[in-house]
Every structure is written in C-alpha cells, then in structure tokens.
C-alpha positions in Angstrom: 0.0 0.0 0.0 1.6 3.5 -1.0 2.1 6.1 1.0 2.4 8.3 -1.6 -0.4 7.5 -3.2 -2.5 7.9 0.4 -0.6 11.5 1.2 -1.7 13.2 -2.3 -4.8 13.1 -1.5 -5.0 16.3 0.5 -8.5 16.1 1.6 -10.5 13.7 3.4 -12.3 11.9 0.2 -9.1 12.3 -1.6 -7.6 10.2 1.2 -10.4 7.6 1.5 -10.0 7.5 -2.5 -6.5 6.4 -2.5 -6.6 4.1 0.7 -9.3 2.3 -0.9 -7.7 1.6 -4.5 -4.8 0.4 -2.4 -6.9 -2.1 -0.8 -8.7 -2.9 -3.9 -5.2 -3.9 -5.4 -4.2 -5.8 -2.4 -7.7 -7.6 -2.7 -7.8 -8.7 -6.1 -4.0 -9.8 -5.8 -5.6 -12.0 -2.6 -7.4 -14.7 -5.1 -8.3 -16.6 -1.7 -10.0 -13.9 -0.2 -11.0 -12.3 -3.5 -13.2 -15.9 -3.8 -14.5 -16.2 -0.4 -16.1 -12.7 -0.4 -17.3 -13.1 -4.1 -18.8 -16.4 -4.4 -19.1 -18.2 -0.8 -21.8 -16.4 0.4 -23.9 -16.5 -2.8 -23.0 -20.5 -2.3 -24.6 -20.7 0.9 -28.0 -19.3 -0.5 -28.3 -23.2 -1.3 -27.4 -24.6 2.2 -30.1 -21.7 3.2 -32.6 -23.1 1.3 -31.5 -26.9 2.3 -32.1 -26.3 5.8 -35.1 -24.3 5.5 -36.7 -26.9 3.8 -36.6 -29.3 7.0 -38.5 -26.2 8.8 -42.2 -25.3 9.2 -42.1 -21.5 8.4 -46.4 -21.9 8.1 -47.4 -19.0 10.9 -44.2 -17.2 10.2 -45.5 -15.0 6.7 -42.0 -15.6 5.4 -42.0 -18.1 2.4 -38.3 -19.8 1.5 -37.5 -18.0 -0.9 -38.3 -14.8 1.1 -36.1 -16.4 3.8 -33.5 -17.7 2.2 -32.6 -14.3 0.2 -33.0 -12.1 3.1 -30.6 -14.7 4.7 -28.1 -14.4 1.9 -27.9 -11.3 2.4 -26.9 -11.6 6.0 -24.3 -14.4 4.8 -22.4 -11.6 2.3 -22.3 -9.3 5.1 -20.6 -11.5 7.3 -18.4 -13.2 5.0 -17.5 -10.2 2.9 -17.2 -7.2 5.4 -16.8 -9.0 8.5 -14.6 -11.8 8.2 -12.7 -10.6 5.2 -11.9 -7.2 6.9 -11.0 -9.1 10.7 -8.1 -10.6 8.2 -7.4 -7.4 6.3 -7.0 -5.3 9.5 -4.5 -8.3 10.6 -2.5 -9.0 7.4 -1.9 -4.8 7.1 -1.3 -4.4 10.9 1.7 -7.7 10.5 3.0 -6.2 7.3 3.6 -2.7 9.2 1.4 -1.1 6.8 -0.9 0.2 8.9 2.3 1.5 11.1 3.5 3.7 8.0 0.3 5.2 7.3 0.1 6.5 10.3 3.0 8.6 9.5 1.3 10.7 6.8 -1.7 12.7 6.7 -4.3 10.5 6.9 -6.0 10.1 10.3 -6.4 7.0 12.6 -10.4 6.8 11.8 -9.6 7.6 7.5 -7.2 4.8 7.7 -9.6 2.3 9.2 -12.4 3.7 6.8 -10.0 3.6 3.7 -9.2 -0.3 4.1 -12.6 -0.9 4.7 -14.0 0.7 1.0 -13.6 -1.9 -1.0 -14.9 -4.8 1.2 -18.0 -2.3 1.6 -18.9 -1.4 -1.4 -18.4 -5.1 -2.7 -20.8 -6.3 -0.6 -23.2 -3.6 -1.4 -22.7 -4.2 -5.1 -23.5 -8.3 -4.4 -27.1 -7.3 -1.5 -28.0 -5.6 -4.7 -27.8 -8.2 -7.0 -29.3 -10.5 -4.7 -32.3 -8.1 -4.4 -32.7 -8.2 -8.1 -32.1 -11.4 -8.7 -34.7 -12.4 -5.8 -37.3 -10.0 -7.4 -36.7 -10.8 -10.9 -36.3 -14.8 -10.6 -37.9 -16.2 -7.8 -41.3 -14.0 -7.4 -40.7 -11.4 -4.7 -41.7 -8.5 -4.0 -39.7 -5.3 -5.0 -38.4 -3.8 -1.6 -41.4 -2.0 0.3 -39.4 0.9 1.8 -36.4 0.7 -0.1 -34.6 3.9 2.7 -34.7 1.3 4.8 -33.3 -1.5 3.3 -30.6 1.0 2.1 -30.4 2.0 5.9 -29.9 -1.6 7.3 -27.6 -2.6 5.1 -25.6 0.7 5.8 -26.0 -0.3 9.3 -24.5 -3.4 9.0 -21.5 -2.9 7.1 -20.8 0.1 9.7 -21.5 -2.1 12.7 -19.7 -5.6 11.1 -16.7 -3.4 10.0 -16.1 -2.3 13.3 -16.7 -5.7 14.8 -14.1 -6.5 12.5 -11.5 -4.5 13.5 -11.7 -5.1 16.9 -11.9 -8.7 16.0 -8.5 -7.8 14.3 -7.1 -6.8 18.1 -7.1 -10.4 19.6 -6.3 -11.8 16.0 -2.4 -13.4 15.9 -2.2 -13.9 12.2 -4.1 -13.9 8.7 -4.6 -17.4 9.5 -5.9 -17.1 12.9 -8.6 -14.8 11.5 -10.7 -17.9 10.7 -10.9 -18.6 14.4 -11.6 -16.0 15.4 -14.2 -14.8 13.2 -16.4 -17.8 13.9 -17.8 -17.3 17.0 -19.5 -14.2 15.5 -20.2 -16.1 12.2 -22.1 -19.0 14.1 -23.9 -17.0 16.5 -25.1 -15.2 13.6 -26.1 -17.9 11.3 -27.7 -19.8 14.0 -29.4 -16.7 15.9 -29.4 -13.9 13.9 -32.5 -14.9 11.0 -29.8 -15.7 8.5 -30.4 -19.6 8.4 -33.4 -19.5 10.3 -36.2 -16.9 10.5 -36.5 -15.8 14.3 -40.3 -16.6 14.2 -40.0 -19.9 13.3 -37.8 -20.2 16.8 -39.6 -20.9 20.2 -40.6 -17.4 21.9 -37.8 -17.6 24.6 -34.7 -18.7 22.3 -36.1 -15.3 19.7 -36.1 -13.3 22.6 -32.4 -14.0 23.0 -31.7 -14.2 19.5 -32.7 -10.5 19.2 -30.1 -9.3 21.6 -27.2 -10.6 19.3 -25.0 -8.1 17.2 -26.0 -9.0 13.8 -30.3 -9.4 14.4 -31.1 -5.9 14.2 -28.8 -5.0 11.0 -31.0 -8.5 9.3 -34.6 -7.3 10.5 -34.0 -3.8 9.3 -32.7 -5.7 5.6 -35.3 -7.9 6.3 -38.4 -5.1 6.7 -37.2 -2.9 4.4 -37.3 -5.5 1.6 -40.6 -7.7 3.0 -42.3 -5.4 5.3 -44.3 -7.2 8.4 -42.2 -5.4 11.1 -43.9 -2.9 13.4 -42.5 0.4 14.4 -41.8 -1.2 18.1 -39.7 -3.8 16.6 -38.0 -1.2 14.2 -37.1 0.6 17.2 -35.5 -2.4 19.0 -33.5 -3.4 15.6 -32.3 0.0 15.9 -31.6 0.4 19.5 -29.8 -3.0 18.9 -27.7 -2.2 16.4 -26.7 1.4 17.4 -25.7 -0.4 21.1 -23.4 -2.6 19.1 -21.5 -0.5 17.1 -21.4 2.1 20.1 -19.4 -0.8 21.5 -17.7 -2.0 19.1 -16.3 1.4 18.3 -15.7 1.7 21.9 -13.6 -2.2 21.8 -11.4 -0.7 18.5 -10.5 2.9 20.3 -9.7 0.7 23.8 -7.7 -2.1 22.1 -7.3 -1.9 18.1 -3.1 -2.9 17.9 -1.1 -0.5 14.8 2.0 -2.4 15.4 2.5 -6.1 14.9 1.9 -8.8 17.9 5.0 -10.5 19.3 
C-alpha cells in the first residue's frame, strides 16, 4: 500500500479514495480472499434453502425464498465485510502497513475507513444483485421501503466493520482470523434470522436471538425489503444495532493494535 499515493490526497475523500484503491489492489491480488467474499456467500443461498426446507415456516409469513434471500444477504455481510476485513486489518497491521500510514496525513479513523472501502462497497454491489435477482427470478416483491433496506444494510456494514477491527485486536495472524471470526459467524447464522427466521424459533430462544449483534442490522434488511415489522420492533432493531456499534467502536478505540503482535 503507498504512502504516496494515500498523502496526495490532500482532503479527506481524496484520502479515503487512495486508501481504498490500495486495498482494492491488495484484494484482487488475494485470489483466496477475492473468492470467499465473491462467491461463498452466494454459495450458501443453497445450504439456506436446504435447511429451511426441513422447517415449518407456516405461521411465520416468510416463504423460502423470502427467507433464504434475506438470509443471503446476512451471509455476504458476514463473510464479505466481516470476516474478510477481521483478516485485512491483521494481514496490514503484520506487514507494518498500517504503522506507515500512520506517519502521513491521513487520520487513525480515514485509515480504518480507507481499508474498509472496497470490502464495503463489494458487498453492497452483491445485496444488490441478490435483491434483483430475488425480485426478478424467484417472485418477490420489490423492496417495500427501499430507505430502509438501504439503511440496514448501511448499518450493518458500519457495525460488522467495526466488529471486525476489533476482532483484528485479539487476532495473531491472517490465518488465525478464521478462528476468530467464527464465533461471531455462528452465532449469527444460527441466531441472527440468517439460516433461520427468528419466528419460526420458540418465543424464549427469539427473545435472545434479538439481543445478538447481527439481528437488528438482518430485521432492518429484512423489513425494508418484505415489510411485516412494526414500528416497536424497528425501534429495537435500531436500538440493537446502534448499542453494538457504540461498543464496538468503543472495543477498537480501547484495544485496536497498529504495530505487529509478538
């Protein structure tokens, strides 16, 4: 990553603009990583589907389809902001990159936003396809308030790129990262709606579910596209997820490492 390139940029966008084709490069160099966010979470749409077809979602007013999309969309998010970005973080950090830039213009938070840019707006570009793809192909419904679909999936790639730097904190190597990414990952597939709809889920076990990091990101996604969600639940989904990333934020200012761990 240059630091050239990052201190011609004399403003903030110009900054962000050259941090993030860095990290682009580095990413599309990373044919590993490069595959995992591109085409393992569009993958798992099928082991969705697979499971939800052993579940009674009658009562629910989801159908599989609905359910299995809005869960894909969950998957990218983890899998192409979160876990990709707890390895990114680590892999700069170990190189000493992220050391050098902090000797140039760009601040501590442009730095952490620049990396993150192109695993963002990759995952973006994919919930958008899925969204079309969903609507065009399989019968749904176009989004029902489209601001907030936009909104959660904002959310969620704020809140999920914070998790992942702090992740990136207690994270030895590049290799490590896919340790410690999982607890995160499987709490989220198993209580976050992304394999399972919370309403299909016994009343107690949902209640629980809901207080997880990634469940109010998926039923602001999930509303904004299918609708059903009262304002009091909106509410919580938001509460949930601005408590989150409050934290999160709070985890990366107390512990986020700059230099290598020895």
């Amino acid at each position: 990553m240059s630091m050239v390139a990052v201190s011609d940029g004399t403003t903030v966008t110009g900054r962000l603009k050259a941090l993030g084709r860095a990290e682009l490069t580095l990413l599309v160099r990373n044919r590993v990583a490069l595959f995992a966010a591109l085409f393992v979470p569009v993958g798992m749409i099928g082991a969705i589907r697979a499971t939800l077809g052993g579940i009674d979602l009658r009562g629910t007013g989801i159908s599989v389809a609905e359910a299995s999309m809005t869960g894909g969309i969950g998957i990218v998010l983890i899998m192409a902001v979160y876990a990709n970005l707890s390895a990114a973080y680590t892999a700069r950090r170990e190189e000493l990159v992220l050391k050098r830039l902090r000797t140039v213009e760009a601040s501590d938070r442009e730095i952490l936003a620049g990396t993150a840019l192109p695993a963002a707006a990759l995952a973006l570009a994919q919930c958008a396809v899925l969204v079309a793809a969903g609507t065009a192909f399989l019968g749904l419904s176009a989004p029902r308030w489209p601001v907030l679909l936009v909104g959660g999936l904002l959310a969620g790639v704020v809140l999920l790129t914070a998790l992942a730097a702090a992740t990136s904190a207690f994270t030895r190597t590049v290799e490590s990262a896919q340790l410690t990414t999982m607890p995160l990952f499987l709490l989220s597939v198993a209580g976050s709606g992304l394999f399972v709809p919370l309403e299909a889920l016994p009343e107690r076990i949902a209640s629980l579910c809901e207080l997880l990091p990634a469940t109010g990101a998926m039923t602001l996604i999930r509303a904004g596209w299918l609708g059903g969600v009262d304002a009091y639940d909106l509410l919580g989904a938001g509460l949930n997820t601005l408590v989150w990333t409050v934290l999160a934020v709070f985890a990366v200012g107390r512990w986020f490492r700059w230099e290598p761990r020895r």
